[in-house]
N, C-alpha and C positions, 0 to 999 in steps of 0.2 A: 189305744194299744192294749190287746186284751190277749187273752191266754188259750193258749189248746189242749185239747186231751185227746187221747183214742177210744178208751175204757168206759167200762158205767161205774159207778159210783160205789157198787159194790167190792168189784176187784181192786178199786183204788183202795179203799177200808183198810182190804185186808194187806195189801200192799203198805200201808203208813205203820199198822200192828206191827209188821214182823220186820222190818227194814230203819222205822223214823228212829229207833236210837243210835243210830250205826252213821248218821249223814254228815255232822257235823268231824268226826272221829278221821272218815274217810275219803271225801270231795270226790267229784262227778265231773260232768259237761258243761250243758248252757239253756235256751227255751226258746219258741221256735218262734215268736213277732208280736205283728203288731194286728191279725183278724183278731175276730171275738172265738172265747172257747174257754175251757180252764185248763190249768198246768197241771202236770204230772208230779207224781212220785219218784224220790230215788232209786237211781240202780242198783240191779244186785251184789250181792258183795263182789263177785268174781268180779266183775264191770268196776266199780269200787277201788279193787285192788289197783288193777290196773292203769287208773288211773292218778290215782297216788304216787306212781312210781313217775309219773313222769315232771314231776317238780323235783326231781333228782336227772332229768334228762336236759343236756346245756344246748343250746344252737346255735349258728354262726350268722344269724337275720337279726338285722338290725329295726330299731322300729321306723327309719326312713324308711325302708324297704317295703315294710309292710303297709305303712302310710301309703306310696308310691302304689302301690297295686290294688287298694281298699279305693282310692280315687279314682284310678282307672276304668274302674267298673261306675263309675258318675253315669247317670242318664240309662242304663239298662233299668229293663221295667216288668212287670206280671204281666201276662195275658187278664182278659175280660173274667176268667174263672179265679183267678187269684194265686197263679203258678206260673209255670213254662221259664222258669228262669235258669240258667246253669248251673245255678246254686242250690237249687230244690233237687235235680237231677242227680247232680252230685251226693249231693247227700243222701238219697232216695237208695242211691247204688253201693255207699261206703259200708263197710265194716262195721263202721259204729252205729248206721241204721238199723243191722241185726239184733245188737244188744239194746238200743231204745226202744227195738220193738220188745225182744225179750222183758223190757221193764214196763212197756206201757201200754201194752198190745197193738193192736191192727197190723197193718201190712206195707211194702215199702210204699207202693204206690201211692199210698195215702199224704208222703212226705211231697209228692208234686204240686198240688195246688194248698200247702199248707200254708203257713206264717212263717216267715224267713230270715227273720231278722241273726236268728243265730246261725240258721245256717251260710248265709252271708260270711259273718263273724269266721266260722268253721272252715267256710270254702279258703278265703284268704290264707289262715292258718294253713292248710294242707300248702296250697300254692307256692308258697313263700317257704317252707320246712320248718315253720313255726308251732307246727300243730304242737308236738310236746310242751311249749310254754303257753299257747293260746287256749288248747282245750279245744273241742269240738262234740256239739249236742247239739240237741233241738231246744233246750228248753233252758231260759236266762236264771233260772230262781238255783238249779241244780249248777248253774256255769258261776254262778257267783259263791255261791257255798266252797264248789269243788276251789277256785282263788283263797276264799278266808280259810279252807282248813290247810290250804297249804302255806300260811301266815302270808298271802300276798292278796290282802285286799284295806282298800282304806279308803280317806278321805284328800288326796291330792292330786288333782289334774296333771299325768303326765304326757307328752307326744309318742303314741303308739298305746297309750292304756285302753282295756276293754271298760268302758261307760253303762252302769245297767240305771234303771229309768224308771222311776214312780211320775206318772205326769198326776197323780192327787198329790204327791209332794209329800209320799212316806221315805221314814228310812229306813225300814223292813225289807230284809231279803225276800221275805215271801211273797211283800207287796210287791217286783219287780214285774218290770210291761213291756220294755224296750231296751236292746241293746245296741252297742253302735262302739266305734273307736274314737279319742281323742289326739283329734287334729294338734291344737293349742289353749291355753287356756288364756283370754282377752285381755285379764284383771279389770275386767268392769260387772264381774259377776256372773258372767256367761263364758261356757266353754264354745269352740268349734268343732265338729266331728263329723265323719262320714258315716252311715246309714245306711244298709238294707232295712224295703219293706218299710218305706218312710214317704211322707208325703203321700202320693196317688198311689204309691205301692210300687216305688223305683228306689235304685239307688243316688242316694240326694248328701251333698256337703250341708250341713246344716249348723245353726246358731242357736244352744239350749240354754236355758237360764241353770245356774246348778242347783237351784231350790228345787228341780225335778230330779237331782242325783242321788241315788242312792248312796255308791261307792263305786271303787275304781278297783279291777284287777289289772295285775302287774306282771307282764312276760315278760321273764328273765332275758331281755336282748343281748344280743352281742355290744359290744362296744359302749 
């Protein structure tokens, strides 16, 4: 599970200069799978702000609910290019693809045959009217920071938490590759969870060891 970018290597530079003290302060989205590529930079502050305020927004979705609709999509899968999914589309078309492109360049299209895993993640959220607690981005390293600065990120498996994924087995946010939701957690070591952009490149129930877990973000559910 590897990382994506739009950008050359230059614009990113100046993008970490003027932005990298502000990310921890402010919290973001999430990262967009499991192809190969590298991750992005954080958004700008206006993106930033806006974000922040929504760990001050409550919702009436509970995390069965959203469990319930993250499984329902089991078995939906990429085309042969590495896209075509309703979740890529979705995101491609949203609100928030204007401002990731604002922070990371290229164009929506590019979000179609991208790496999906957050947008998965994203899609659910909007679905459900979760999105204020869930968050929505393309990119897991930015989706996990945006939880820790808003004090909801850790180390405990809960049903309906967002799951991000070192499979070398870091616990660096930076290092994150994969994200997905928590089904249950086994108590024999291993969580269960649902998955975009997992396996062949479908959505897949899956069984992880948690020595690939990073941390765990926490939407404030209902009930």
């Amino acid at each position: 599970m590897a990382k994506f970018r739009f950008t050359a290597a230059t614009k990113t530079n100046i993008a970490r200069a003027v932005l990298g003290a502000s990310v921890l302060a402010s919290g973001l989205g999430a990262h967009m799978g499991t192809a190969a590529a590298t991750e992005q930079q954080p958004a700008t502050a206006a993106t930033q702000d806006d974000h922040a305020k929504s760990r001050e927004t409550k919702v009436n979705v509970t995390a069965s609910q959203v469990l319930d609709l993250a499984k329902a999509q089991v078995g939906i899968s990429e085309n042969a290019y590495g896209g075509g999914t309703k979740f890529q589309k979705w995101y491609a078309n949203s609100p928030r693809a204007a401002e990731t492109i604002a922070r990371d360049g290229g164009k929506r299209a590019d979000y179609i045959n991208a790496p999906w895993c957050a947008m998965f993640i994203s899609w659910v959220g909007e679905q459900t009217g979760a999105r204020p607690q869930i968050g929505w981005d393309a990119w897991t390293v930015a989706h996990a920071k945006w939880f820790q600065a808003n004090h909801r990120f850790g180390t405990e498996a809960k049903p309906g938490a967002v799951v991000f994924f070192s499979f070398k087995g870091s616990k660096s946010l930076d290092d994150i590759e994969h994200v997905g939701f928590v089904e249950k957690d086994n108590g024999d070591g291993t969580i269960s969870t649902v998955e975009g952009n997992t396996g062949n490149g479908k959505v897949e129930e899956r069984v992880r060891p948690k020595s690939q877990v990073v941390g765990y973000g926490y939407p404030e559910y209902a009930g």
